[in-house]
C-alpha positions as a Markdown table, in Angstrom:
| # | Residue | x | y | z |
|---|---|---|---|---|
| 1 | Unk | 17.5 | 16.6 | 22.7 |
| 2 | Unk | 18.9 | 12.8 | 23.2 |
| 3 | Unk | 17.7 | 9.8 | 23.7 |
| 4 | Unk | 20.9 | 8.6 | 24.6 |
| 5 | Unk | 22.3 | 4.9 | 24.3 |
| 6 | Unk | 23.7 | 4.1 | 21.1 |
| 7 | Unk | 26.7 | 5.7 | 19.5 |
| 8 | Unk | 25.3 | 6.9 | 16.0 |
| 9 | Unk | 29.1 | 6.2 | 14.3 |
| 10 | Unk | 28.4 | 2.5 | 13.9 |
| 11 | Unk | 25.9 | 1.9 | 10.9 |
| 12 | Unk | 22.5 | 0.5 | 11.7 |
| 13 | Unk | 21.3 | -2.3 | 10.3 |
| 14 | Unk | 18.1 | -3.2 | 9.6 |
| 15 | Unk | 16.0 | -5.8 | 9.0 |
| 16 | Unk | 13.3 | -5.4 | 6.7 |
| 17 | Unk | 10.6 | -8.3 | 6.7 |
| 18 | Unk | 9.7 | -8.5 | 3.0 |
| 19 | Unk | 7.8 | -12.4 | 3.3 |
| 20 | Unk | 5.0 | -11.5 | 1.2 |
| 21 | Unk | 4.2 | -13.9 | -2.3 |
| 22 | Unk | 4.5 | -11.5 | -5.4 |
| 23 | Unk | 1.1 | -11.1 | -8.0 |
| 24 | Unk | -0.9 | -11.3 | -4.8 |
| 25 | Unk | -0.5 | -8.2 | -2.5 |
| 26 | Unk | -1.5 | -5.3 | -4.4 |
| 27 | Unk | -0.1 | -2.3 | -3.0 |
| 28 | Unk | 1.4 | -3.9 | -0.1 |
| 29 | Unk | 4.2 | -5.1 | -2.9 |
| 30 | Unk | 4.6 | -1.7 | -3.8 |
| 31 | Unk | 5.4 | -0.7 | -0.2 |
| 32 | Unk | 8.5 | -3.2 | 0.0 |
| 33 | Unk | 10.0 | -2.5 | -3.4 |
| 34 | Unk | 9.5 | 1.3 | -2.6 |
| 35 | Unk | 11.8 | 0.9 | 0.1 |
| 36 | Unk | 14.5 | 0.0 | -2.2 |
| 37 | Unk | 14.3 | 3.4 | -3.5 |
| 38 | Unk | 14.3 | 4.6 | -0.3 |
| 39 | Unk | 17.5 | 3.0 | 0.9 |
| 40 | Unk | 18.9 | 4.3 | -2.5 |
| 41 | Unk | 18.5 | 8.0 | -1.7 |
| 42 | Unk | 21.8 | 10.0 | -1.9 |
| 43 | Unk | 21.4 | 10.9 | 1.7 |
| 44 | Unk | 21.9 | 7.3 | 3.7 |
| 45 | Unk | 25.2 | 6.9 | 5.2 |
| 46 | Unk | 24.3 | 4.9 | 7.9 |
| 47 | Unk | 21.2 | 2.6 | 7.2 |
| 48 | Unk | 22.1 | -0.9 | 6.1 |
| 49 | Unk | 19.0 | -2.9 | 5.1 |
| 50 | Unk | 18.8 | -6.9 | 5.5 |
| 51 | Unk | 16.5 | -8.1 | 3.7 |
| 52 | Unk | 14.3 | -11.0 | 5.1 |
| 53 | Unk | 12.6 | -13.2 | 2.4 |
| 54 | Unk | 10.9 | -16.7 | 1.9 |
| 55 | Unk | 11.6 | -18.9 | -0.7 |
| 56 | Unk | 8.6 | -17.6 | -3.1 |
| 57 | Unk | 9.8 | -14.0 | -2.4 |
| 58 | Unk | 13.7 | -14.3 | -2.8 |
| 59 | Unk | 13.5 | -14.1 | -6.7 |
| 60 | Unk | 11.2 | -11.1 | -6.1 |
| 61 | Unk | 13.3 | -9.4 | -4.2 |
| 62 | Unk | 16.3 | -9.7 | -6.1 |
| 63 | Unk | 14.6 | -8.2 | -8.6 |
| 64 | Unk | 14.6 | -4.7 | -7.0 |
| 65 | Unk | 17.1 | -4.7 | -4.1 |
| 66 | Unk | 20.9 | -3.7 | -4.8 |
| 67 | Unk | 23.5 | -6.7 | -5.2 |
| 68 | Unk | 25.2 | -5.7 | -2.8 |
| 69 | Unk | 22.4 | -5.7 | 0.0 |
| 70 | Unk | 22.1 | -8.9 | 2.4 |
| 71 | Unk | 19.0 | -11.3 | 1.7 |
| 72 | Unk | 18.3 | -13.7 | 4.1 |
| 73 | Unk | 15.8 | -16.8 | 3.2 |
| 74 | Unk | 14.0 | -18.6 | 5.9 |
| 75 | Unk | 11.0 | -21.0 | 5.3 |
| 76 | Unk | 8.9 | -21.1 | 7.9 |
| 77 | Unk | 5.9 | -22.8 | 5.8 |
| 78 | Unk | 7.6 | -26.3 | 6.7 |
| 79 | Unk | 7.9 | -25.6 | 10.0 |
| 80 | Unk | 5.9 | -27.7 | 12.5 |
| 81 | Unk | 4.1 | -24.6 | 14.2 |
| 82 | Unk | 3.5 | -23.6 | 10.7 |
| 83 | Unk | 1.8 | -26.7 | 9.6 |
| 84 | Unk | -0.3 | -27.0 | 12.5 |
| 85 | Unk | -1.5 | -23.7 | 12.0 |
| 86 | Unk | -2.5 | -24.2 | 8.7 |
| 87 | Unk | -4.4 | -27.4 | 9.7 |
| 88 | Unk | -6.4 | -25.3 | 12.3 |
| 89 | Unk | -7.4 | -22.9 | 9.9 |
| 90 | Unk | -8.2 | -25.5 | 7.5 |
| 91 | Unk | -10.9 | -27.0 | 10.1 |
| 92 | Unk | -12.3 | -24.1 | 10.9 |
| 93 | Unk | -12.5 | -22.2 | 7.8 |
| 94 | Unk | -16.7 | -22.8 | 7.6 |
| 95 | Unk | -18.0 | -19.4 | 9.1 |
| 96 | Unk | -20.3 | -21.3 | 11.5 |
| 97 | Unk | -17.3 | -22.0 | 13.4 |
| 98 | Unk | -16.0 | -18.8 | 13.6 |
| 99 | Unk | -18.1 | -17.7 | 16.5 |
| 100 | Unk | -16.6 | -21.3 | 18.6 |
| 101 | Unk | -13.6 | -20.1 | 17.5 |
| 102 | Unk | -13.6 | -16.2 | 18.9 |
| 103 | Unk | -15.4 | -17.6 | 22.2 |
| 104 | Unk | -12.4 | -20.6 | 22.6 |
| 105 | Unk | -9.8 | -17.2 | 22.2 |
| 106 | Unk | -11.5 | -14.8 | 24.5 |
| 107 | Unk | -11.8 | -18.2 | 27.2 |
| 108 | Unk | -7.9 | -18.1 | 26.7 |
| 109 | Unk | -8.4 | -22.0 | 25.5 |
| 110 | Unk | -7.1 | -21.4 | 22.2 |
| 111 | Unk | -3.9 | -19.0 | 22.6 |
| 112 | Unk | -3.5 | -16.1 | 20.4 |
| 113 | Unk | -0.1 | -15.1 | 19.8 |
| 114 | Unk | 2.6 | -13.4 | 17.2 |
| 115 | Unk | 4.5 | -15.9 | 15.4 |
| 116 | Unk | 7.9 | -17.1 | 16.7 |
| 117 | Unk | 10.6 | -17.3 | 14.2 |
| 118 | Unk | 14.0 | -18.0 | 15.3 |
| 119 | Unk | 16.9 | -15.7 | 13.9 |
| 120 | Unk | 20.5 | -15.4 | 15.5 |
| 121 | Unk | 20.6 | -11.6 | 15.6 |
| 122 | Unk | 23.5 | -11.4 | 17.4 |
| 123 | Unk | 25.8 | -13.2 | 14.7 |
| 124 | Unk | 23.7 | -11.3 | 11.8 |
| 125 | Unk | 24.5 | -8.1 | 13.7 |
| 126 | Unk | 20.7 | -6.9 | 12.8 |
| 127 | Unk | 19.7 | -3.5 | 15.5 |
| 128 | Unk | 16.0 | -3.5 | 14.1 |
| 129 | Unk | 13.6 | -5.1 | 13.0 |
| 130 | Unk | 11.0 | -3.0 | 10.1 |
| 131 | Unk | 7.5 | -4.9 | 9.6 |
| 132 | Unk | 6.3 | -3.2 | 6.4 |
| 133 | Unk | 3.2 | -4.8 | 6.2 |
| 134 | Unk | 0.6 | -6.1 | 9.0 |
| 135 | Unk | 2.2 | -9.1 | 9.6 |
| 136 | Unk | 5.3 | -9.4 | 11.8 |
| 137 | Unk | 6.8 | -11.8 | 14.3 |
| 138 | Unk | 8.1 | -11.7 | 18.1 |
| 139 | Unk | 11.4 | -10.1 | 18.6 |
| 140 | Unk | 13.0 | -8.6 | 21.3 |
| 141 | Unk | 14.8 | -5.9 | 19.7 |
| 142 | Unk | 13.6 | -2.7 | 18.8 |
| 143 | Unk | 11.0 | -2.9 | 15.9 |
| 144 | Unk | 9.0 | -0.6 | 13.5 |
| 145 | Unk | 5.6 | -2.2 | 12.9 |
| 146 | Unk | 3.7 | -0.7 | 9.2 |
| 147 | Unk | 0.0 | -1.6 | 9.3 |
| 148 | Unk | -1.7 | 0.3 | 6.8 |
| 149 | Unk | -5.3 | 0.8 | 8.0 |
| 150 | Unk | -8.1 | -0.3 | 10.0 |
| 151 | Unk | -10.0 | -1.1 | 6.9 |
| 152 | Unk | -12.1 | -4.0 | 9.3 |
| 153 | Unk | -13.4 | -1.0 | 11.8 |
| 154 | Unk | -15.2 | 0.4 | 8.8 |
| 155 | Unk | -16.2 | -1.6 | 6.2 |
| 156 | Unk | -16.6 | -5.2 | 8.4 |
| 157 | Unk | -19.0 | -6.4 | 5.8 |
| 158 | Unk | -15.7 | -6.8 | 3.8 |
| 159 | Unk | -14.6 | -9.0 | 6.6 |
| 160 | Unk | -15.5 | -12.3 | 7.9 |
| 161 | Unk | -15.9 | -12.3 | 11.6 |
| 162 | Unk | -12.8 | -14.3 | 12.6 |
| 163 | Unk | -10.8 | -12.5 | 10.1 |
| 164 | Unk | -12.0 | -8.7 | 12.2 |
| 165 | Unk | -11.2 | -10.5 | 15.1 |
| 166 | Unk | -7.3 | -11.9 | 14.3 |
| 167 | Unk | -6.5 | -8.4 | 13.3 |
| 168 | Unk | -7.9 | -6.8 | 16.4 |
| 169 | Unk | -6.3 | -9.5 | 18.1 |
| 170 | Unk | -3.0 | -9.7 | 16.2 |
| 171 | Unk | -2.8 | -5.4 | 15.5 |
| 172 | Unk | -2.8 | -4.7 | 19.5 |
| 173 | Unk | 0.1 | -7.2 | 20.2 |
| 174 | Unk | 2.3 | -6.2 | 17.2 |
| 175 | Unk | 1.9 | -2.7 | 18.4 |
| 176 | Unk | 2.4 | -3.5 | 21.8 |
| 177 | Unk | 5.7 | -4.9 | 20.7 |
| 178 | Unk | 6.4 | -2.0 | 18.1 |
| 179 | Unk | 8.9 | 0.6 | 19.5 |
| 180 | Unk | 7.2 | 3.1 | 16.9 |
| 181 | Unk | 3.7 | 2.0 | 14.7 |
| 182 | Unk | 4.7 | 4.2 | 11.6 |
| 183 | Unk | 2.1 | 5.1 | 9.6 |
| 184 | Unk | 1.5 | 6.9 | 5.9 |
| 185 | Unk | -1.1 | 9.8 | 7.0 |
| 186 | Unk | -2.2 | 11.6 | 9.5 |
| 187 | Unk | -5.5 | 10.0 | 8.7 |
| 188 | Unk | -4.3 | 7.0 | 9.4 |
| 189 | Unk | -2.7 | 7.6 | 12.3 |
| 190 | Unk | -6.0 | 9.4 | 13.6 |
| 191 | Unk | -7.8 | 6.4 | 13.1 |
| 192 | Unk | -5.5 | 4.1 | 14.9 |
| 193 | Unk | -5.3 | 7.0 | 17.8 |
| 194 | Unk | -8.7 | 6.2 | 18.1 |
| 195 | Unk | -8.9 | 2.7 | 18.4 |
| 196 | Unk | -5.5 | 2.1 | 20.0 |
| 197 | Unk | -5.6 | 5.4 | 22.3 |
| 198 | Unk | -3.2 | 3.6 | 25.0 |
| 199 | Unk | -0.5 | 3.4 | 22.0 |
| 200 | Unk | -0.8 | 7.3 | 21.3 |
| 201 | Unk | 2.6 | 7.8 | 21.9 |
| 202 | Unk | 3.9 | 5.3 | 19.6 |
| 203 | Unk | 2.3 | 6.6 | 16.6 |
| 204 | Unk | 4.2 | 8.6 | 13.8 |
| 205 | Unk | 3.4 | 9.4 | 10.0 |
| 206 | Unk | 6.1 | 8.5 | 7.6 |
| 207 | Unk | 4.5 | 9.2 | 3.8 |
| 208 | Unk | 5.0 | 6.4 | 1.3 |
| 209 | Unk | 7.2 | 8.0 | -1.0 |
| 210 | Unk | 5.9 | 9.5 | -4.6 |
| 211 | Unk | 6.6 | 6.1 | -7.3 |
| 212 | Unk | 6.6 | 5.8 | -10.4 |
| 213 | Unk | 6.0 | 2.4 | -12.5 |
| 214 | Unk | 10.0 | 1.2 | -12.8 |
| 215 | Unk | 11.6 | 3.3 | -15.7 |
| 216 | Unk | 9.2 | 5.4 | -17.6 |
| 217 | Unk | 11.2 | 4.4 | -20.7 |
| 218 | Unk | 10.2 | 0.4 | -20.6 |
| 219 | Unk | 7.2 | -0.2 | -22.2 |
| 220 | Unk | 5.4 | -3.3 | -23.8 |
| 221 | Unk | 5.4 | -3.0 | -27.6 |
| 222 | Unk | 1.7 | -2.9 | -28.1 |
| 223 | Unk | -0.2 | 0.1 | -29.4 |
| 224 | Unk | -3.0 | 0.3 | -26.5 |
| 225 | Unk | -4.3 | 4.0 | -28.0 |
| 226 | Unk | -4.6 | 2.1 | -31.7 |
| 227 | Unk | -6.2 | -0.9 | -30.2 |
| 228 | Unk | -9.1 | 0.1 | -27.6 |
| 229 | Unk | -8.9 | 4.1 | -28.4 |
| 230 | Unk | -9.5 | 6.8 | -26.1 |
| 231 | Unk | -10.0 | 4.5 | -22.6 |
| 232 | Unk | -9.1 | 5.6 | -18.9 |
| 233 | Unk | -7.4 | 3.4 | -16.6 |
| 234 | Unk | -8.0 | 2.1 | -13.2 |
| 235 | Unk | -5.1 | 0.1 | -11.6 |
| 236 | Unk | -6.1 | -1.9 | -8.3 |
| 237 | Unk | -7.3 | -5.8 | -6.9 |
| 238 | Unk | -10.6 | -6.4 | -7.3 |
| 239 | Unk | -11.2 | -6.0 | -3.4 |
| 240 | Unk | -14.8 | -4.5 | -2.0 |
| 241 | Unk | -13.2 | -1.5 | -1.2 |
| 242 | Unk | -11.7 | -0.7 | -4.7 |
| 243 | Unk | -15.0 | 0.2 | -4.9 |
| 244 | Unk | -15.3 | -1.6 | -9.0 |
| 245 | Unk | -19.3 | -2.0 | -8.7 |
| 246 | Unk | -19.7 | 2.1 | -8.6 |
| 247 | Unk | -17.8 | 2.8 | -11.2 |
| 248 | Unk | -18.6 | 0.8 | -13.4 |
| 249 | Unk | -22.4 | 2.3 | -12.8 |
| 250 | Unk | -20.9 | 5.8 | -13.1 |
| 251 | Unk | -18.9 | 4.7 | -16.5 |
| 252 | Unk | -22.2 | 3.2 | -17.2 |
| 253 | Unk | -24.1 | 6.5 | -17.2 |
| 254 | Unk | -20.7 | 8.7 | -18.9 |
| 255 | Unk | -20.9 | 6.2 | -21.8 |
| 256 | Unk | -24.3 | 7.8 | -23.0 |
| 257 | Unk | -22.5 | 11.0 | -23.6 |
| 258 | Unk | -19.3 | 9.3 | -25.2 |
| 259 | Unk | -19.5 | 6.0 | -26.4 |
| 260 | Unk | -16.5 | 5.6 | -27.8 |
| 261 | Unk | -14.6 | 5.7 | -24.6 |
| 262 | Unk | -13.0 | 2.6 | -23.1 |
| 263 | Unk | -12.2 | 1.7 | -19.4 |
| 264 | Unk | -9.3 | -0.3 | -18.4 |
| 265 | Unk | -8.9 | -2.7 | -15.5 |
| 266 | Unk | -5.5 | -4.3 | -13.9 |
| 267 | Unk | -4.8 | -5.7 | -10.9 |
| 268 | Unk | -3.8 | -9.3 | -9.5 |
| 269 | Unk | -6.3 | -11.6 | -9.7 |
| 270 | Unk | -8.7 | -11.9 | -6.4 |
| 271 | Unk | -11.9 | -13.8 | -5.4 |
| 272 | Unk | -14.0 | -11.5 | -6.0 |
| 273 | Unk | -13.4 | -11.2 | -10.1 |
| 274 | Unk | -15.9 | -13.4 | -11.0 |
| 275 | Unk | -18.8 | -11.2 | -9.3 |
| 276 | Unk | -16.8 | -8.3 | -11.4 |
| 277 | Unk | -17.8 | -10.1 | -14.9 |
| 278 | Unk | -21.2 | -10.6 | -14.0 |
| 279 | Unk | -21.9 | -6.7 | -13.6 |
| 280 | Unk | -20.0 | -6.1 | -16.6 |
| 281 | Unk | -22.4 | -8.6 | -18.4 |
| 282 | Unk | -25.2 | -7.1 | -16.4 |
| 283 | Unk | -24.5 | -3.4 | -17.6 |
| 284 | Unk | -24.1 | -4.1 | -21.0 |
| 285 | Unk | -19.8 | -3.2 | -20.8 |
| 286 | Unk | -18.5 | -5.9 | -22.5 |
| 287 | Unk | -17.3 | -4.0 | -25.4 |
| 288 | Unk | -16.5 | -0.7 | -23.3 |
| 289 | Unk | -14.5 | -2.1 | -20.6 |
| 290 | Unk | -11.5 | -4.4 | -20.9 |
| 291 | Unk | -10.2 | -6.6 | -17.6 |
| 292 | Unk | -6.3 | -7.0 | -18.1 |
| 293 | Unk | -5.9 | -9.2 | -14.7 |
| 294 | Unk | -1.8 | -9.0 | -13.9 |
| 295 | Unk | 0.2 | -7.0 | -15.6 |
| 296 | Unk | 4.0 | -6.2 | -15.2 |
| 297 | Unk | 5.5 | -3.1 | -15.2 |
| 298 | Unk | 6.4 | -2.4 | -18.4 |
| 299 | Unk | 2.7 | -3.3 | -19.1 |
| 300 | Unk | 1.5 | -1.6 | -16.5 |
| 301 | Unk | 3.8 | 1.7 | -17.9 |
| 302 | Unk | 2.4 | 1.6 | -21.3 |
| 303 | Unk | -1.6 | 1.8 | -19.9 |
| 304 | Unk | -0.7 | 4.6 | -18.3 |
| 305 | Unk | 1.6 | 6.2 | -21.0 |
| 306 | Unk | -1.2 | 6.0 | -23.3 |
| 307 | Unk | -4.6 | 6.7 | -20.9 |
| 308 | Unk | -6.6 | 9.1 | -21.4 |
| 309 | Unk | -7.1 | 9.9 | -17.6 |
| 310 | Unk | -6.7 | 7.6 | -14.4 |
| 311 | Unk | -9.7 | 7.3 | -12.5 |
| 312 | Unk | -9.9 | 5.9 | -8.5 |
| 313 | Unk | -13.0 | 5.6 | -7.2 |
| 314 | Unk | -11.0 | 3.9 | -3.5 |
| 315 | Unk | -13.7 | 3.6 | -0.7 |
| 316 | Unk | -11.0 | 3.1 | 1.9 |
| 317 | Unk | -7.4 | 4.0 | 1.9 |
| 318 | Unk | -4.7 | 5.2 | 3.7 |
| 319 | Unk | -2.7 | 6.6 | 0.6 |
| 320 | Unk | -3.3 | 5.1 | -2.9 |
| 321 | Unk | 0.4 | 4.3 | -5.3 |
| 322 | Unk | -1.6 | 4.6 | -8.3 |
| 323 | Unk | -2.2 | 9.0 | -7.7 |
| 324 | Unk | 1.9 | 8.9 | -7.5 |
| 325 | Unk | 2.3 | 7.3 | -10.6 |
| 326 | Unk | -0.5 | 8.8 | -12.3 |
| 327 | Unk | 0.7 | 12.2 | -11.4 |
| 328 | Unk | 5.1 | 10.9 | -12.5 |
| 329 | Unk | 2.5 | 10.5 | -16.2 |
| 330 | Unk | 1.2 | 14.0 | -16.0 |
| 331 | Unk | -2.0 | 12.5 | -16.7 |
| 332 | Unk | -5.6 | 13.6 | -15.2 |
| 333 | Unk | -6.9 | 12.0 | -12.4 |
| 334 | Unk | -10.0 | 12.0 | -10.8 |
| 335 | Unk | -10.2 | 10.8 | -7.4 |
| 336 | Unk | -12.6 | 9.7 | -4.3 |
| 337 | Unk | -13.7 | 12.2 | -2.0 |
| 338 | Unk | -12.0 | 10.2 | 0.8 |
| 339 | Unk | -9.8 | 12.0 | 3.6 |
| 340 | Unk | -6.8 | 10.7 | 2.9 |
| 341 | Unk | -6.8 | 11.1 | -0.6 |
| 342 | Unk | -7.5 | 14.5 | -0.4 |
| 343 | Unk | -4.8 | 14.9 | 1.8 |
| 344 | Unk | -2.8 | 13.2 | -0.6 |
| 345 | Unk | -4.1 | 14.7 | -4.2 |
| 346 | Unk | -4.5 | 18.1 | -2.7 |
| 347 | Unk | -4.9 | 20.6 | -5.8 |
| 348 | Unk | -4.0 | 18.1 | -8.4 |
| 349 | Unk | -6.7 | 16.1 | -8.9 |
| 350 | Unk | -11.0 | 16.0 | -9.5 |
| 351 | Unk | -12.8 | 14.9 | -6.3 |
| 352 | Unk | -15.9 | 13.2 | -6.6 |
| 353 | Unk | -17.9 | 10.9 | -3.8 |
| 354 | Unk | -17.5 | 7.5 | -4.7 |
| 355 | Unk | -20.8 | 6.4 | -3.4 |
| 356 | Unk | -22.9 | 8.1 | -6.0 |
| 357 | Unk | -22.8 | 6.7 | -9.3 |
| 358 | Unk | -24.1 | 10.3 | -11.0 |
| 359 | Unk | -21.0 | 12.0 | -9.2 |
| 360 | Unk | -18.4 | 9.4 | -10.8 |
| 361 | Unk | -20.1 | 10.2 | -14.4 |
| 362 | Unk | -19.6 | 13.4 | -13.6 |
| 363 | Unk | -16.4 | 13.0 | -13.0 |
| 364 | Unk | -15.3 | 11.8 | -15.8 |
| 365 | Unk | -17.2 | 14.7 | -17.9 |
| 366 | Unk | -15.4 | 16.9 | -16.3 |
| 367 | Unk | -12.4 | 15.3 | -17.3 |
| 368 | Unk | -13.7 | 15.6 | -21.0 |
| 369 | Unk | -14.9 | 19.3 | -20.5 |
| 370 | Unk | -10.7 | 19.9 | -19.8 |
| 371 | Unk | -9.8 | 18.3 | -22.4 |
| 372 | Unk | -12.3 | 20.1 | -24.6 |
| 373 | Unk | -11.3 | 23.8 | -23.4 |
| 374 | Unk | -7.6 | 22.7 | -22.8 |
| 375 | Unk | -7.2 | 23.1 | -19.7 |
| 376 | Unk | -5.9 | 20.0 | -18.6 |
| 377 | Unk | -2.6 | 21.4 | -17.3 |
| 378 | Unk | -4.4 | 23.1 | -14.6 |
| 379 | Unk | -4.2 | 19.9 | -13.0 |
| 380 | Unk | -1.1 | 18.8 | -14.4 |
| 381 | Unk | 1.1 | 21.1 | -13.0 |
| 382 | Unk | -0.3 | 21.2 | -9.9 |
| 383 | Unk | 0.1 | 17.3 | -9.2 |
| 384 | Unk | 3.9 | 17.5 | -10.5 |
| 385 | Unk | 4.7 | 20.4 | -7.6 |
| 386 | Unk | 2.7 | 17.8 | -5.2 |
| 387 | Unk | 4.9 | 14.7 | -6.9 |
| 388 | Unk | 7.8 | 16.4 | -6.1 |
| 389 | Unk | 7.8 | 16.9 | -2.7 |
| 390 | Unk | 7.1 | 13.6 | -1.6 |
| 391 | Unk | 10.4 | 11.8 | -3.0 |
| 392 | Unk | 12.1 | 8.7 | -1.5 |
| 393 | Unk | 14.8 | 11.1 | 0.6 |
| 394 | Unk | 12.1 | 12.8 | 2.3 |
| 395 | Unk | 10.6 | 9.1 | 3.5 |
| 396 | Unk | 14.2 | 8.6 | 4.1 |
| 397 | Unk | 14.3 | 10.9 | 6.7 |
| 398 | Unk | 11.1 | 9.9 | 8.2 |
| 399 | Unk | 12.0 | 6.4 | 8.8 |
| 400 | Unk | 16.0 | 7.4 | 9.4 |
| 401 | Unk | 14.4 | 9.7 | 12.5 |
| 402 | Unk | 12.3 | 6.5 | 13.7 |
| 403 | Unk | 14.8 | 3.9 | 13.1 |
| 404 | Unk | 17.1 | 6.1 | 15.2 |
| 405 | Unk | 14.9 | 7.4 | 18.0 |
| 406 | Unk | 14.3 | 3.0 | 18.7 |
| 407 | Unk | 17.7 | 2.7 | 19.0 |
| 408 | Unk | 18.1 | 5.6 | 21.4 |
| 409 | Unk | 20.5 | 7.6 | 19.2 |
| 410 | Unk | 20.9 | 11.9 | 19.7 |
| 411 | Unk | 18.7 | 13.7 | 17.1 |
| 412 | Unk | 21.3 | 15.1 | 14.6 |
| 413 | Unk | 21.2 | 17.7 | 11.3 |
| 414 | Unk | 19.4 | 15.5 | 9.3 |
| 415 | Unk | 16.6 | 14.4 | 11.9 |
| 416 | Unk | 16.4 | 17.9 | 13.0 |
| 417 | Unk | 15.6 | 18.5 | 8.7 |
| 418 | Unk | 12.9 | 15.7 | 9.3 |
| 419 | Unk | 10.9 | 17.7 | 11.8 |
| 420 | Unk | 11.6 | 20.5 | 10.7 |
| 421 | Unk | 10.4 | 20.6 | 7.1 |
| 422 | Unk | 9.7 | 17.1 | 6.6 |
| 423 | Unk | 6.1 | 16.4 | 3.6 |
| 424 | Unk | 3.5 | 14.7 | 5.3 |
| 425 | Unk | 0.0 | 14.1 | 4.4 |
């Protein structure tokens, strides 16, 4: 089987767009510096990554990428189409514009378009281009675009109603452009069949690899355990859809039965944190639950390290980083009843439906009740067979097989290993 224009002796390389600010982008920050890891794996011979940064991502990047990897640094936020835009969405930020402004795109008087930035591909030598998050910008080469979900379809209450209508907007041109629109589940990729069926064909499932926090072996020097006691973690923003208000309810109810235990929060610092304080206040968790904000990894590998269980209560996700790294920690998890997440946690983990408050209390009593009869590494082992499989050669593959397949290259050993027996969830 061939697709047949490119000779596949020549190494491809490609540009990965990785112009995202650090301490702001949750998860979507773990996606680029996973795919470090998955340029490191022991099986690329022929996959040169270029990494495109902006100024307040360059340091970021050079943090995790190998020396000997290209960065390239453009600023686009001086440029004049850059400014302007940023005056227009000044002015119309009130949301009693946002209707004028919806009615002024569908009339065609204000133009909705991908972002131009001007690269010399030629002279960089660059075959692809890989959007790893939901933005990207107009190219003519081949691409790989990496939204993550349609999070707006389903919870649009989370949304204003220009925001639902630039991604609608902005989703069907980047995928128009897209060679392939990779993304991390089948559940995801479902979705998006539905709402983009004309881009069917274009759709593949590449799993985010299984991550851990940096080296297990860096951690901060503080005794978390000797400090707040037994406490469970949750690692995420404070977005709608992390779903805080619930479980906090839930922990709420638990603590009657064990009031000793504590519950930790992290997670760059959003909007909506200030709302999150006020339940606390309003549930009576100040001394039970303590809000970390930020935290670097070593930080961030010491909370795990020494939680008792991690808890994720998601509403809406297409895969979650924190099961992986919970499961690298052999620790418990209990997790939402969500599709994906299933998919993902399979046999490793307690489900519970994140809607009802009763079920996450229960939840977490269940985790006690393991503890209790020790039988904890029920779980355990099962989540480090599921860990396993899903390591950065196998996303490797998945996104080797795609960048390859843009570029019209033959299927070869390693592609055919891809299809073959290649983890997916």
């Amino acid at each position: 089987m061939t697709f047949g224009r490119r000779p596949d002796s020549k190494p491809i390389k490609v540009l990965i767009d990785a112009r995202i600010e650090p301490g702001r982008h949750g998860g979507v920050e773990t996606v680029v510096a996973n795919l470090a890891n998955v340029f490191r794996c022991e099986l690329n011979h022929d996959i040169s990554p270029i990494w495109l940064v902006s100024p307040r991502s360059k340091k970021w990047v050079e943090s995790f990428v190998e020396k000997s990897w290209e960065i390239m640094v453009i600023d686009v936020e001086r440029s004049p189409q850059r400014i302007f835009q940023r005056v227009i969405n000044l002015l119309t930020r009130p949301k009693f514009l946002h209707p004028l402004v919806i009615l002024l795109r569908r009339l065609g008087i204000k133009k909705f378009s991908i972002p131009i930035i001007k690269l010399n591909n030629q002279e960089l030598g660059i075959d692809l281009v890989h959007f790893v998050t939901q933005d990207a910008f107009q190219t003519s080469l081949p691409s790989i675009y990496q939204p993550h979900d349609l999070q707006h379809e389903h919870f649009p209450d989370f949304f204003s109603r220009k925001e639902i209508d630039t991604r609608r907007r902005f989703y069907k041109l980047a995928i128009d452009q897209s060679t392939f629109t990779i993304l991390s589940s089948h559940s995801a990729k479902n979705d998006f069949k539905a709402f983009y069926p004309e881009f069917s064909s274009k759709l593949g499932v590449v799993p985010q690899p299984a991550n851990s926090v940096g080296s297990k072996s860096e951690r901060s020097s503080i005794n978390l355990a000797e400090q707040f006691g037994m406490y469970y973690l949750y690692p995420a923003a404070v977005w709608p859809h992390k779903n805080h208000s619930n479980l906090l309810a839930g922990f709420s109810q638990f603590l009657k039965k064990y009031p000793d235990r504590k519950l930790i929060l992290c997670g760059p610092r959003t909007d909506s944190d200030a709302g999150l304080r006020r339940i606390i206040q309003n549930l009576s968790l100040e001394n039970h639950v303590v809000l970390f904000g930020y935290v670097d990894s070593k930080q961030l590998n010491q909370l795990y390290h020494e939680a008792r269980a991690v808890i994720i209560p998601s509403l809406f996700e297409a895969g979650s980083f924190p099961i992986w790294e919970a499961f690298s920690f052999e620790k418990l998890v209990a997790v939402s009843n969500i599709q994906s997440l299933k998919s993902q946690a399979q046999d490793g983990a307690i489900f519970f439906n994140p809607n009802i408050s009763h079920d996450i209390c229960r939840a977490f009593e269940e985790i006690e009740d393991l503890f209790l009869n020790v039988q904890e590494n029920i779980y355990i082992q099962k989540s480090k067979q599921i860990y396993l499989k899903f390591s950065p050669c196998n996303t490797f593959l998945g996104f080797r097989y795609f960048y390859r397949r843009s570029l019209g290259i033959s299927i070869d050993a390693s592609d055919e290993r891809w299809l073959e027996s290649g983890e997916t969830f």
